[in-house]
C-alpha positions as CSV (number, residue, x, y, z in Angstrom):
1,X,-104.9,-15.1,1.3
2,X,-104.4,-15.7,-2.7
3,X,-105.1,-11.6,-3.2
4,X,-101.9,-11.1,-1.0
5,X,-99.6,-13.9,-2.3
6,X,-100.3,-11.7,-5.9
7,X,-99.3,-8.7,-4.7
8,X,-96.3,-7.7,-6.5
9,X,-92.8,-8.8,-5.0
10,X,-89.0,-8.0,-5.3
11,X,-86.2,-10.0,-6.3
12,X,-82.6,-9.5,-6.8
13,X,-79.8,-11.2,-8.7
14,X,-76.4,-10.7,-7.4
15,X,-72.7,-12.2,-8.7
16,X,-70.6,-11.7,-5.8
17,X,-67.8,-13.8,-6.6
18,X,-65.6,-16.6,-8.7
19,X,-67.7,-19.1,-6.1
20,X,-68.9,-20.3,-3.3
21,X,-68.1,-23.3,-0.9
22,X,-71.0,-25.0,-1.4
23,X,-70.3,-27.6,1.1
24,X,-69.0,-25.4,3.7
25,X,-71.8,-23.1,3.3
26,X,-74.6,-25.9,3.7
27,X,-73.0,-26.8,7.3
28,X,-73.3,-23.1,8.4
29,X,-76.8,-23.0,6.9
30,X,-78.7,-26.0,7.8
31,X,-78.6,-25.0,11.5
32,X,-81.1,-22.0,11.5
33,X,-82.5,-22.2,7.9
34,X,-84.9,-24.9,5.8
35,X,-82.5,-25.8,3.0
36,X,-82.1,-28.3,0.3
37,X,-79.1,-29.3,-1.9
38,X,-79.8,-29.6,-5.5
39,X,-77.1,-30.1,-8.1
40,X,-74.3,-28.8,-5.8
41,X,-76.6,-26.1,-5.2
42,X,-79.1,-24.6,-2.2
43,X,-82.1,-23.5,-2.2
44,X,-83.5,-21.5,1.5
45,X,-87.4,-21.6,1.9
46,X,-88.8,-19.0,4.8
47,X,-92.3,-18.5,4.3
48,X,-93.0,-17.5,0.5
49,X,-88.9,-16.0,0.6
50,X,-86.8,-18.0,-1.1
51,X,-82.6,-17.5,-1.7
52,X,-80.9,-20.0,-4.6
53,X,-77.1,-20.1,-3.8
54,X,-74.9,-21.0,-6.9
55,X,-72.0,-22.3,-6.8
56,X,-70.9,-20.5,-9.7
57,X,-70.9,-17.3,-7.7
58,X,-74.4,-15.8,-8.3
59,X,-77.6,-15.9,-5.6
60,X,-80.9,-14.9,-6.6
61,X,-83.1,-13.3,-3.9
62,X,-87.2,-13.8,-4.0
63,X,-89.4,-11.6,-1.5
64,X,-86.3,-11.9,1.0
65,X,-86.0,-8.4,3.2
66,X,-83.0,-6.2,2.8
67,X,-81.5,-6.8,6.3
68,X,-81.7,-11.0,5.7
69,X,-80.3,-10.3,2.2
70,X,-77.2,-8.3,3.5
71,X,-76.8,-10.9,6.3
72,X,-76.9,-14.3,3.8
73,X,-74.7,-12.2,1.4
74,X,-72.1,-10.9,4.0
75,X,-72.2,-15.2,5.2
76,X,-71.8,-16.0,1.2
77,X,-68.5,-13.8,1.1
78,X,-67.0,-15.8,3.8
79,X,-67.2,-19.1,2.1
80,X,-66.4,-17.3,-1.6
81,X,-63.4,-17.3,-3.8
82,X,-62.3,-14.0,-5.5
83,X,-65.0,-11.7,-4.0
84,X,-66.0,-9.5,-6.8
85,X,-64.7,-5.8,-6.2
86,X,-68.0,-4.2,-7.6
87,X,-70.9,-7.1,-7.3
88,X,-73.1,-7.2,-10.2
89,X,-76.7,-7.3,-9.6
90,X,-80.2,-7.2,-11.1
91,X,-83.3,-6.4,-9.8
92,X,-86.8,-7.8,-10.8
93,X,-90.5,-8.4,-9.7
94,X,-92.7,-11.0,-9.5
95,X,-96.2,-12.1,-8.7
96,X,-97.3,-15.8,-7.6
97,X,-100.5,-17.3,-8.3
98,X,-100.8,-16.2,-11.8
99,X,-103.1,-18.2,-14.4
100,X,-99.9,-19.1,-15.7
101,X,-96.0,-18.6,-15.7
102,X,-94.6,-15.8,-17.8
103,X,-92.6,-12.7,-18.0
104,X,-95.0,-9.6,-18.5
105,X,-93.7,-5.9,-18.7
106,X,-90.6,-6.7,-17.1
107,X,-92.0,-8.7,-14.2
108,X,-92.4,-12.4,-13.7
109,X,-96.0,-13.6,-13.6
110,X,-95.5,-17.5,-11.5
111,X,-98.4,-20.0,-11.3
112,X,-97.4,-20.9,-7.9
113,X,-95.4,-20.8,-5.0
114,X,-93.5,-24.6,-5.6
115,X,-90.4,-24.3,-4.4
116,X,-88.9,-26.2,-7.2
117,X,-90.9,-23.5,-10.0
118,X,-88.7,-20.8,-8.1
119,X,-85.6,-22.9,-8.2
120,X,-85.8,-23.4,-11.9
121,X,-86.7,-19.8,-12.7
122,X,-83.5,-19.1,-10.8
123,X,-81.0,-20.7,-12.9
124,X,-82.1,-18.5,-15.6
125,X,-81.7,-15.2,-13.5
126,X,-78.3,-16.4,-12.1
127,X,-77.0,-17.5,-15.3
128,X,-78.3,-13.7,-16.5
129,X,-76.0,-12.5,-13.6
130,X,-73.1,-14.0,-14.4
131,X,-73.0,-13.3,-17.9
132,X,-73.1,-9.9,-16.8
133,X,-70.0,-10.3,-14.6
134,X,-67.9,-11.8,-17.8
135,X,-69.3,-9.0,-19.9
136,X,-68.2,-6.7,-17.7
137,X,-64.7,-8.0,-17.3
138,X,-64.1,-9.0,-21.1
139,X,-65.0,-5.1,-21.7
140,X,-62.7,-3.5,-19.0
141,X,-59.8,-6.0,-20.1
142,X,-60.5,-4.6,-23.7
143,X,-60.4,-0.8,-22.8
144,X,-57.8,-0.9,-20.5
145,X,-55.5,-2.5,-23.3
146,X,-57.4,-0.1,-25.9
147,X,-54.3,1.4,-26.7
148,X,-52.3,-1.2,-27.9
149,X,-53.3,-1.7,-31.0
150,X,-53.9,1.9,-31.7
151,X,-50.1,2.3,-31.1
152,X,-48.9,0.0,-33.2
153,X,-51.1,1.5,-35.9
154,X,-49.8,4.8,-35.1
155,X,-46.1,4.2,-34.5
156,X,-45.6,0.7,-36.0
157,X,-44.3,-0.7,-32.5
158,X,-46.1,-0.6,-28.7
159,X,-44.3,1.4,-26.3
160,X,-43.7,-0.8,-23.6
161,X,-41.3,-2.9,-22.1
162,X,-40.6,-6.9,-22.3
163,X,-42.1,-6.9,-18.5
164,X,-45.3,-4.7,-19.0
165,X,-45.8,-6.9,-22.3
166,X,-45.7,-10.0,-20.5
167,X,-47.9,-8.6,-17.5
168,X,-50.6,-7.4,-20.1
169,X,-50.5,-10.8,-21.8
170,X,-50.8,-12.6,-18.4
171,X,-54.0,-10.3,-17.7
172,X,-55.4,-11.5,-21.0
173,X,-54.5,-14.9,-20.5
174,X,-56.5,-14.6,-17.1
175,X,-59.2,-13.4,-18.2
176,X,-60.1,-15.5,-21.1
177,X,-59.2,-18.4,-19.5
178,X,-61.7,-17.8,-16.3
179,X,-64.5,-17.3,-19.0
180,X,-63.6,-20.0,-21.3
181,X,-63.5,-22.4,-17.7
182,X,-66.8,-21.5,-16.6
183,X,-68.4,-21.1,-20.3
184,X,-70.4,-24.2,-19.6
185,X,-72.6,-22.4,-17.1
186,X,-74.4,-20.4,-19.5
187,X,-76.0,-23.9,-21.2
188,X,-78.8,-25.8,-20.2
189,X,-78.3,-26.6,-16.3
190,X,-77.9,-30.5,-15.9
191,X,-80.9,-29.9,-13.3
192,X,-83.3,-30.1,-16.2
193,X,-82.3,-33.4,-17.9
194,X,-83.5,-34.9,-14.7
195,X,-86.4,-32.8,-14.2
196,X,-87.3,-32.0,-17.9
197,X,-90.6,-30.7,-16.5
198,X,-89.5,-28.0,-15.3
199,X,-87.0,-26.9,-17.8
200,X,-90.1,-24.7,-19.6
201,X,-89.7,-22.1,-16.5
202,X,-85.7,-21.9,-17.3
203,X,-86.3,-21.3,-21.1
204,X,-88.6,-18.3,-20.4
205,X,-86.2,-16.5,-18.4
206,X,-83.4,-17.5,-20.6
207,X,-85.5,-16.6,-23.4
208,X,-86.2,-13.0,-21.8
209,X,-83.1,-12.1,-20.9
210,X,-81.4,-13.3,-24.5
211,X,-79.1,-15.1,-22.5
212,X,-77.7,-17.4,-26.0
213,X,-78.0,-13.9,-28.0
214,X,-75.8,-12.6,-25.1
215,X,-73.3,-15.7,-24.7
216,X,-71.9,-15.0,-28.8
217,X,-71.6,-11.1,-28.5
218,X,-69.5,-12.4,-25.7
219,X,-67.6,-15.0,-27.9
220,X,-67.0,-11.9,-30.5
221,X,-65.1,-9.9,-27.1
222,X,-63.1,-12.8,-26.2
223,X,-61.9,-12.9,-29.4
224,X,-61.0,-9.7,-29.2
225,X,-58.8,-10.4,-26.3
226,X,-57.4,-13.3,-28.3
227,X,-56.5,-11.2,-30.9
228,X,-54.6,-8.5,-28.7
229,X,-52.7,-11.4,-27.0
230,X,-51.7,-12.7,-30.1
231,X,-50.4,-8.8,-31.1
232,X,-48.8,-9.0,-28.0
233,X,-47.0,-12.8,-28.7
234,X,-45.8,-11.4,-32.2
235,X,-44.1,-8.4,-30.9
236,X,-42.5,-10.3,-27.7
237,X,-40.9,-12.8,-30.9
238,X,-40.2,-9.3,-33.0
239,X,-38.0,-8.4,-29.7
240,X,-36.4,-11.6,-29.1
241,X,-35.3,-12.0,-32.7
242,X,-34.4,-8.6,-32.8
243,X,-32.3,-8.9,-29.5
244,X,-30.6,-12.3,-31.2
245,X,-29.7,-10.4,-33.9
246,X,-27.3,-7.7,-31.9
247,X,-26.1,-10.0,-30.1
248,X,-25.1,-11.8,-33.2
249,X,-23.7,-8.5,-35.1
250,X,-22.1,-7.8,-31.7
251,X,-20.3,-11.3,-32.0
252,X,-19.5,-11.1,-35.4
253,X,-18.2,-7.2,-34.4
254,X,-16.3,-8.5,-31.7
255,X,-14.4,-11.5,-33.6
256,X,-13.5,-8.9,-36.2
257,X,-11.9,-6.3,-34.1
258,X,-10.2,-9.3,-32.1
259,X,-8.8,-10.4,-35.3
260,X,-7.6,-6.9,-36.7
261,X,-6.3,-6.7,-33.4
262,X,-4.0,-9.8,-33.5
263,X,-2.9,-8.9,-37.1
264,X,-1.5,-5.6,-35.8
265,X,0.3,-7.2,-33.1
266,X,2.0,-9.8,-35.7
């Protein structure tokens, strides 16, 4: 029995959205599935499977089968908010029964099958997951808006419109906002200041997957973005003032000519 509990398993990591329903999604699962709720989050046992729902958006997979995947991931889209176009995922290995927990060449060696062990490596993996979903959205906000600021280095002005300036804005706004809101995620779960024991198996995954390393190169993107809306903020005031200023000369123009104007007719 122990030779087959270390043969080597799969896992996968996915962020499928913004988040789930938690609550909604613990009355649909309780029915058919062994669950707990820990920390506004689930954990499914099925004999040595295990899925950790998030309510962040993420759900790590361990030794569940493709099909059940598909089918608790399809349920999870249901109950989520902003479904994630393109979901991010990782996948990994693991092995239970090891002499002790670790991460060796790339797969995860676990000392045994507690439930709790696999709930606490999870938080890492998810957390892993989700950073991946803000890196990838902080870079595609950056390229897409790429050619701002080589315009206004080129030209000395950006070529669009109040309206398009004030959509792109928006779009940064959005974006740094829905990181900077959910930035919290990526530091120590409060799981583990009630259950420091197990917060050892969350720092090796975090550890492993440079999830703090990870978390500044993303601070250095957002402000990035920060700086580009700022560009942006500057030349929607350059336009304003500029606009006020026409409309003054135009005033001033007008009052003149309406003056010459009544001189002639005296």
């Amino acid at each position: 029995m122990e030779s087959t509990q270390k043969m080597l398993k799969k896992g996968t990591a996915y962020c499928l959205a913004q988040s789930f329903d938690i609550t909604a999604l613990a009355k649909v699962l309780s029915g058919s599935n062994l669950i707990r709720i820990i920390k506004n989050t689930i954990l499914i046992e099925d004999d040595c499977a295990w899925s950790v729902i998030f309510a962040y958006g993420a759900v790590v997979h361990w030794n569940v089968d493709v099909d059940k995947q598909t089918e608790l991931d399809a349920l999870l889209l249901e109950h989520a908010k902003n479904p994630h176009p393109t979901p991010e995922k990782e996948h990994f290995t693991f092995t239970l029964f090891c002499p002790s927990t670790r991460i060796y060449e790339d797969s995860v060696e676990i000392e045994s099958d507690d439930p709790v062990t696999i709930f606490s490596l999870s938080h890492g993996m998810a957390q892993s997951i989700k950073l991946a979903s803000f890196e990838t959205y902080a870079i595609l906000t950056i390229n897409n808006t790429r050619y701002i600021p080589k315009s206004l280095a080129e030209t000395g002005s950006i070529k669009l419109n109040s309206r398009n300036i004030a959509k792109i804005r928006g779009q940064l706004f959005l974006t740094k906002s829905d990181i900077f809101l959910n930035y919290d995620l990526l530091d120590t779960p409060d799981f583990f200041w009630e259950y420091p024991e197990y917060e050892s198996f969350y720092i090796i995954i975090a550890k492993y997957l440079e999830i703090a390393q990870r978390t500044e190169i993303l601070s250095k993107k957002l402000e990035t973005i920060q700086e580009l809306f700022d560009m942006l903020a500057d030349e929607q005031k350059h336009r304003h003032s500029l606009m006020l200023e026409w409309i003054v000369i135009g005033l001033i123009a007008f009052e003149a000519s309406m003056a010459i104007a009544e001189k002639f007719v005296h």
